[in-house]
C-alpha positions, 0 to 999 in steps of 0.5 A: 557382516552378518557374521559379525552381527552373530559374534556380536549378539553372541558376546552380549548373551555370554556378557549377560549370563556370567554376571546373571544372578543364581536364581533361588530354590525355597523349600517349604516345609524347609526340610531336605529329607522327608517320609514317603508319601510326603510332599515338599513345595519348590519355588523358584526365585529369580531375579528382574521380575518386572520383565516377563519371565519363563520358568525351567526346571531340571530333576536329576540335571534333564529337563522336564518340559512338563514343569514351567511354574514357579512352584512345583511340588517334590515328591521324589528322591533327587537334585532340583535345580531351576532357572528363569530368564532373568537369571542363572541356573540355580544350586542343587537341591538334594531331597531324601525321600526316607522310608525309614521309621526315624528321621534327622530333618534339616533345613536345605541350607543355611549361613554362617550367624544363623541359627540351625535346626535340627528336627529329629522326627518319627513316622506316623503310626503307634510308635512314637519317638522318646528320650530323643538324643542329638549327636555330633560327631558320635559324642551327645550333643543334646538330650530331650526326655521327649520330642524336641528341636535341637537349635544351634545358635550362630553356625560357624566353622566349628560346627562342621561336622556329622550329626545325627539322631536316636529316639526310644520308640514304645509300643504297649508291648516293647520298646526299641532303640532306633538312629537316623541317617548321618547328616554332614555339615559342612562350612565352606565358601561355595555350594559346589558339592552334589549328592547324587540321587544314586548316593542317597540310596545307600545303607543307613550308615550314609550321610547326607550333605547339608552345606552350611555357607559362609555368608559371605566371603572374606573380603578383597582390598582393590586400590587403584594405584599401589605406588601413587605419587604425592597429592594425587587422590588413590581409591579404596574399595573392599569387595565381597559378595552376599549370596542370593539368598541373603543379598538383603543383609547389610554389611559395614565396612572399615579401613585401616592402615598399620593396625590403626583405623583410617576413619572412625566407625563403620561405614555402609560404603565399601569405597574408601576416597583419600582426596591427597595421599602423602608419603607420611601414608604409606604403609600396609592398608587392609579391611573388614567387614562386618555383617551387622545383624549376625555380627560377623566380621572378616578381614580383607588381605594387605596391600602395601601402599608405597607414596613417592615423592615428586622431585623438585625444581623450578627453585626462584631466589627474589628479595625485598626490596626488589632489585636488591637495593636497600639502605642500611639499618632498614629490612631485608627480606629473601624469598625462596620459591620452587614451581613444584616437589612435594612433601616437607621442603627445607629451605635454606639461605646462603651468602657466597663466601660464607659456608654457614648457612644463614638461615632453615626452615621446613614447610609443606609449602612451596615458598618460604622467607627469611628475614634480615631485620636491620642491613649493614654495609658488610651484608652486601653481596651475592646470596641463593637459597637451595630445597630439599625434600628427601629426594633431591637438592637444587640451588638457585641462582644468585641474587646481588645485595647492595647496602647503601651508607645512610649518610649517603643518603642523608646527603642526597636527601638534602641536596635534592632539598636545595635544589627545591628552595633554588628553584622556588627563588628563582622563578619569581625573579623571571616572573618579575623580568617578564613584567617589567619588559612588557610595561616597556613595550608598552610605553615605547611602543607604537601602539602608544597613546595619541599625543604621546611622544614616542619613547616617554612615559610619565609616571607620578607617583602622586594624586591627578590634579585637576585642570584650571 
């Protein structure tokens, strides 16, 4: 149990270091390469800062102990690399302690969009430089008359390459030509190449690496599904990754599809939704982003999407009105309707004995109509109805059509008529019958009157007369 716990503990350090940020060396002032007797300030950047925090640095790749500040002061030719607890082991910086009377100076590092500084720089003393030349790759680049920074505006992969410097230095009695060291910018994706400080000692032809990053790199196109089925909803997402030291730059993003853009504008979302795909919209999806304050644009790889269509099936052949009975000159309606299949669905309607169809219509729908606005007796029988939607054909089962004669039915019609004015001469002879029996009854009956012989009734058709 207790080893179990350990390989637990283990697997959630390990967890936490691989997705840890690099932790950050600045540099001020922001030069890799200075005179002897000079200092540079060292400071280290991590990351979740709220939480307590210790600081480790490594000179030449040993630990000094002696150092747990955020910030040391560098005085010395090597590689300073730093680490706190929240983040991990940060790139190397490689400083050049120069006793050399000219100097390139530039910047520990920069990214693509930036703008470059370099700074051709004298010691202190009675020389000072002049006619202050800047070369790329031995051919001039820049020409100052007198002391100057040369600024490269937007660094890009076209400005690799080994720069260095010359200056004119006078004295009341002479003056002499000197160069400086060769510094080589290189533009690549990862800051994986050192300088060893054995390197950096080495005659003044040597170059000193300067690593121009890309300030991000070209984006991956991830989709959750590459063979989606229709309607279902597929996600887009198109990643990369800024470095630490730039994770404050905002980047858009756009999506397209066949060289065509799927939404319109730039999006700050990397996470393109399609709520339902449809086989219409397959095709080869790609993405760009964009950094939108150095205005660099990098497109992502393509991915082909290919949408397939579900199968039809459950196909249901109904008619109005229902059971198929309808009188002639009246409408007939014929409903065709499948439980599911996607994409556009043609519909058409049969007659069995007839091979023309009667009638077609293609909807994304699930159901469609046709419409037989006046019927006669010959449009009796047996109809179905089949849907295709590209990818396979069912046909229903038939439906039975009966047309009946209108003078049929005009007949009916009138003979349930007379059957209403019958009835209605009838029942008031049998009302009348009852009344007549019971004024009988009651006459003959023994309940008479007393004094009345049984069996007689008087009946007067005139007024009462008046007893004498």
């Amino acid at each position: 149990m207790l080893l179990w716990a350990l390989l637990l503990i283990l697997g959630l350090v390990s967890t936490q270091a691989s997705i840890a940020k690099k932790a950050v060396v600045h540099l001020s002032p922001p030069w890799t390469t200075i005179f002897k007797g000079e200092k540079v300030t060292l400071t280290c950047h991590g990351f979740n800062s709220s939480k307590p925090r210790t600081t480790r640095w490594y000179q030449n790749q040993q630990l000094q102990e002696n150092w747990s500040t955020i910030s040391i002061e560098a005085n010395q030719t090597g590689e300073y690399r730093c680490q706190t607890q929240n983040s991990a082991l940060s790139d190397p910086v490689n400083l050049v302690v120069s006793s050399d009377l000219l100097i390139l100076q530039v910047p520990y590092s920069v990214f693509e969009g930036d703008t470059l500084v370099l700074r051709c720089q004298g010691s202190d003393g009675a020389w000072r430089a002049t006619d202050v030349t800047y070369y790329k790759d031995e051919k001039i680049s820049s020409y100052f008359l007198k002391y100057s920074n040369f600024s490269i505006p937007r660094v890009g992969l076209s400005y690799s390459g080994k720069y260095h410097c010359t200056g004119v230095f006078r004295n009341a009695f002479l003056s002499q030509k000197r160069s400086s060291r060769k510094v080589e910018l290189q533009v690549q994706a990862e800051n994986t190449r050192h300088v060893t400080p054995e390197a950096l000692t080495h005659s003044p032809g040597h170059c000193v690496c300067l690593l121009s990053l890309e300030l991000f790199p070209s984006p991956e196109l991830k989709t959750t599904t590459s063979q989606p089925s229709e309607g279902t909803s597929v996600t887009l997402s198109c990643e990369t990754q800024l470095p630490p030291q730039r994770s404050d730059t905002q980047l858009h993003f756009s999506f397209f599809r066949n060289s065509r853009v799927i939404m319109s504008g730039w999006k700050k979302s990397q996470v393109l939704q399609i709520p339902a795909i449809w086989r219409e919209d397959s095709g080869s999806y790609w993405c760009e982003a964009r950094a939108v304050t150095q205005n660099i644009q990098k497109q992502s790889n393509h991915v082909k999407i290919s949408v397939k269509r579900t199968l039809i099936s459950g196909i249901l052949m109904e008619t109005q009105p229902s059971g198929g009975q309808v009188t002639e000159g009246e409408k007939l309606v014929l409903i065709c309707s499948v439980a599911q299949g996607t994409g556009n669905i043609t519909f058409s309607w049969y007659r069995e004995g007839i091979k023309a169809r009667l009638g077609e219509k293609t909807r994304h729908s699930l159901k469609e109509k046709f419409v037989l606005s006046a019927v006669s007796e010959t449009d009796a029988g047996k109809y179905y109805c089949t849907a295709n939607n590209g990818i396979n054909t069912i046909s229903s089962q038939t439906a039975s059509v009966t047309v009946r004669s209108r003078d049929l039915s005009s007949q009916f019609n009138s003979s349930e008529n007379v059957g209403h004015l019958a009835l209605g001469l009838i029942v008031p002879q049998f009302i009348l019958v009852g009344l007549s029996v019971s004024a009988l009854l009651f006459c003959f009956g023994p309940w008479s009157k007393s004094g009345t012989p049984v069996g007689h009734c008087e009946f007067s058709s005139g007024p009462p007369q008046q007893s004498k």
